[in-house]
C-alpha positions in Angstrom: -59.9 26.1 44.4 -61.8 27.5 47.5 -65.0 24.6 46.7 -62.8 22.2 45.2 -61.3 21.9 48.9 -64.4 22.8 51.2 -65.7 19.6 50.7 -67.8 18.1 52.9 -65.8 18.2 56.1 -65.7 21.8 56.2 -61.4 21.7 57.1 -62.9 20.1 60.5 -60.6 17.0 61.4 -60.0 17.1 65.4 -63.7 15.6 65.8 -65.3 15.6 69.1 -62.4 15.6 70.7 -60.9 19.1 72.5 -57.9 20.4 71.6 -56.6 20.8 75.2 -56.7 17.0 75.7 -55.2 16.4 72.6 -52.5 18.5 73.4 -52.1 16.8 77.4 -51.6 13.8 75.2 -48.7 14.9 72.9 -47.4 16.8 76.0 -47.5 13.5 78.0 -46.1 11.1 75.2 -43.0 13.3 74.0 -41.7 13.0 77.5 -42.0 9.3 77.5 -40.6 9.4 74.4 -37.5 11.5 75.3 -37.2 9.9 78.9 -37.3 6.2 77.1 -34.1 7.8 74.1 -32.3 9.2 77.5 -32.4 5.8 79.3 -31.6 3.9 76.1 -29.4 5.9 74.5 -26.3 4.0 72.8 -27.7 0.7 74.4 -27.1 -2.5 72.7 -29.2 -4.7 74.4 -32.3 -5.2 76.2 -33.1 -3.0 79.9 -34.8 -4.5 82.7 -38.7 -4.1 81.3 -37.4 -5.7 77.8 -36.3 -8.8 79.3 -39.1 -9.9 81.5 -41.8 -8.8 78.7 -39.5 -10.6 76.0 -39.8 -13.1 78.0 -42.8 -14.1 77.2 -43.2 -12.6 73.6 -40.1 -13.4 72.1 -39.9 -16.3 69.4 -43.7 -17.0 69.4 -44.5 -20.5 67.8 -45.4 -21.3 64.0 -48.8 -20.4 63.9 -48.8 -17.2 66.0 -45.7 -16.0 64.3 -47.7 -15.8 60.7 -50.5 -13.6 62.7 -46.8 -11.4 63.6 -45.8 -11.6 59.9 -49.5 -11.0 58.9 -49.2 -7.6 61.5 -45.6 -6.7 60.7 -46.8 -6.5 57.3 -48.8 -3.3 57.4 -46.0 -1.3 58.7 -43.7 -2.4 55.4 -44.1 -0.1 52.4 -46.4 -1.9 50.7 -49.0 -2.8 53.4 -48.7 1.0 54.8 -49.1 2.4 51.4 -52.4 0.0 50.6 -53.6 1.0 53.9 -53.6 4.9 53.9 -54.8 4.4 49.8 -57.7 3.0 51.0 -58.6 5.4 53.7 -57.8 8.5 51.7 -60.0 6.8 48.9 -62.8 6.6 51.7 -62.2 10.4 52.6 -62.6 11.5 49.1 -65.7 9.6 48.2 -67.3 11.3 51.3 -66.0 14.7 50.2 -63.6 15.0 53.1 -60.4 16.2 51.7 -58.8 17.3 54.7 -59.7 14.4 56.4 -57.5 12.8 53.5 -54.6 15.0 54.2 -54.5 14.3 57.8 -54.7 10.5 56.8 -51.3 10.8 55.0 -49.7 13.6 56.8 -50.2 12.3 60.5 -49.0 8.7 60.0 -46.3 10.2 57.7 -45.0 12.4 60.0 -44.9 10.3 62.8 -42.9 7.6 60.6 -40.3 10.5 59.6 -40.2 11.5 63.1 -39.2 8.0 64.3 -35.9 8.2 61.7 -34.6 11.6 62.7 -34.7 10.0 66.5 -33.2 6.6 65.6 -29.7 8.3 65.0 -29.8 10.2 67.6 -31.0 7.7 70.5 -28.3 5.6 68.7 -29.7 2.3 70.5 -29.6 -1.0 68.4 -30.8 -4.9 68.2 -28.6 -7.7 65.9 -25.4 -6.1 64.9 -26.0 -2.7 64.7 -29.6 -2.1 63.5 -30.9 1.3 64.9 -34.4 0.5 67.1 -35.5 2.8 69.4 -38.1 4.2 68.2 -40.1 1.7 66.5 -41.2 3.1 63.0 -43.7 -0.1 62.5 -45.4 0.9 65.8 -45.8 4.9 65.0 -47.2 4.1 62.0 -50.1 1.7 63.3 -50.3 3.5 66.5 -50.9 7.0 64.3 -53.2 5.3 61.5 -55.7 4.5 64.3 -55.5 8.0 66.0 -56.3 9.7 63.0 -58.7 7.9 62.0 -60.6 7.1 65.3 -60.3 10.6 65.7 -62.1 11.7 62.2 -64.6 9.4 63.1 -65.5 12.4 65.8 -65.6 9.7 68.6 -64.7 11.5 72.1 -61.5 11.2 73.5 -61.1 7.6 75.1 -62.0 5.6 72.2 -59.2 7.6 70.4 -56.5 7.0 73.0 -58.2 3.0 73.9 -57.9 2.4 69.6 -54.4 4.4 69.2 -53.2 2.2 72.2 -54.8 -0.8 71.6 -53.0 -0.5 68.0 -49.6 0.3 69.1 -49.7 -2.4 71.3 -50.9 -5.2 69.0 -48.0 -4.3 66.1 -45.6 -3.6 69.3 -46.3 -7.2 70.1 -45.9 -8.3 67.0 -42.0 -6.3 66.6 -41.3 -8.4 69.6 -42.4 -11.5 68.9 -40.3 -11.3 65.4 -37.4 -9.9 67.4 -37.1 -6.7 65.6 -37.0 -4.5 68.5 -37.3 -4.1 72.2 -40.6 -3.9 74.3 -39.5 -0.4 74.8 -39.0 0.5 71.1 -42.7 -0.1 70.9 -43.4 1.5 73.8 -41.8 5.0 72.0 -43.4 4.1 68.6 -46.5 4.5 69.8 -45.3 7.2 72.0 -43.9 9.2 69.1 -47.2 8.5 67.0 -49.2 10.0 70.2 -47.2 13.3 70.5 -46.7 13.6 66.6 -50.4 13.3 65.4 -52.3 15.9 67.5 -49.7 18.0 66.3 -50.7 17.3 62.3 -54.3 17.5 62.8 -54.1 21.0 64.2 -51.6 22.2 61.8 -54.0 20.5 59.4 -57.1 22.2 60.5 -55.1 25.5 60.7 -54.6 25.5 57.1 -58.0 24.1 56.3 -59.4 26.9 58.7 -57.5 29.3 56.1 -58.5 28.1 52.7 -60.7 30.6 50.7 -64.8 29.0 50.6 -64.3 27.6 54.6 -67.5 27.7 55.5 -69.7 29.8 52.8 -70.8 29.3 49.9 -68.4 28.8 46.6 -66.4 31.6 45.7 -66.9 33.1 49.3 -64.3 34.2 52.1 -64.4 32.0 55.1 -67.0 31.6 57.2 -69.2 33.1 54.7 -67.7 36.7 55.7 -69.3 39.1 53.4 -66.5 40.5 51.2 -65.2 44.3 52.0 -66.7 47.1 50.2 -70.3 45.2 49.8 -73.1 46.6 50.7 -74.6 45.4 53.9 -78.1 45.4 52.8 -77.1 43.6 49.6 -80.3 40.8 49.0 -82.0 42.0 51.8 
C-alpha cells in the first residue's frame, strides 16, 4: 500500500508556494465570502455593484453568448467531470497520486461548499433560484488553483490563474443571466478559502502514509524501524 501511494510526488502537493500565504489567502477570501452572504442575505435582486457591471455584461450578443455557453459548459456535470478525468489521468501517468486526490478533492469541496451556503445566504435570481455563491465559478476558480499550484509555480501565478479563471466563468454566469456579479465574486471567493484548506489536509494525510519518503516497505521519511540495529549495512 505504502509504494503503491508514494508515487512520484512524494505526498508533496502545496508546490513552491508557502503555507503561510496560502493560508492569508483562505483567511482573506472567507471574509469576503461571509461579508458578500451578510450583505445579500435574502436579497432578490441585484445590489449596487451588480447593476452597473450587468450593465455591461448582461445579455451579450449571438456570437459571444456561444463563447458563454462554451464556458458555462465546464462547470455542468458533464464538462466538470471530463475536465478533472483528464487531469487526474495526467497525475497518475506521472505517478503523482496525491496530486490526483487534490485534483478531485479541492474542486469538490469547494463546489459542496458553495450548496451548504446557498441556503443559508438564501439570496435568489428568476423566481426563486438560490445564487449566492456561484457553484460554476468555485469550481473553475478551484480547478486552476490546484492545478497552477501542483505545477509548483510561486504564489502570484497561482492567485493571477485562480483569478483570472474565476473571473472569465464569472463573466460568463453574467452574461447568461444566471447569477449576479457578486455571486461570482463569492464563487471564486469560496474556491480561494476552500482549496488551501484541501491541499494541506491533503498533504497531511499524504505526509502520514507508510513508504513517505523511503524506500518500499519503509516508515516515512525513511525512519529506520524500532528495534534495528543502528549499524545494520554499515
Amino acid at each position: 500500500m505504502g509504494s503503491r501511494w508514494r508515487g512520484g510526488d512524494g505526498g508533496r502537493v502545496t508546490g513552491a508556494v508557502p503555507a503561510r500565504w496560502l493560508g492569508l489567502v483562505a483567511g482573506l477570501a472567507a471574509f469576503v465570502v461571509l461579508g458578500l452572504g451578510v450583505l445579500y442575505a435574502g436579497e432578490g435582486g441585484p445590489g449596487g455593484p451588480d447593476a452597473w457591471v450587468q450593465g455591461g455584461v448582461d445579455g451579450a450578443g449571438a456570437p459571444w453568448r456561444q463563447v458563454a455557453l462554451g464556458v458555462d459548459f465546464l462547470g455542468e456535470p458533464v464538462g466538470a467531470a471530463a475536465l478533472v478525468a483528464a487531469l487526474v489521468t495526467g497525475c497518475l501517468v506521472r505517478r503523482r497520486p496525491w496530486a490526483a486526490v487534490l485534483v478531485v478533492v479541492g474542486p469538490g469541496a469547494a463546489v459542496v461548499v458553495t450548496k451548504v451556503l446557498k441556503p443559508l445566504a438564501g439570496r435568489t435570481i428568476h423566481d426563486g433560484h438560490l445564487s449566492y455563491p456561484s457553484g460554476h465559478t468555485a469550481f473553475l476558480t478551484a480547478l486552476a488553483f490546484v492545478v497552477v499550484l501542483l505545477a509548483a509555480a510561486g504564489p502570484v501565478a497561482v492567485l493571477g490563474a485562480a483569478l483570472g479563471a474565476g473571473a472569465v466563468m464569472g463573466w460568463a454566469q453574467v452574461a447568461l443571466g444566471a447569477h449576479y456579479p457578486t455571486d461570482a465574486v463569492g464563487g471564486c471567493c469560496t474556491a480561494l478559502a476552500v482549496v488551501p484548506v484541501a491541499a494541506w489536509l491533503v498533504g497531511r494525510v499524504a505526509g502520514r502514509r507508510p513508504g513517505r519518503g523511503g524506500p518500499t516497505g519503509s516508515p516515512a521519511g525513511g525512519e529506520r524501524p524500532a528495534g534495528e540495529p543502528a549499524d545494520r549495512g554499515a
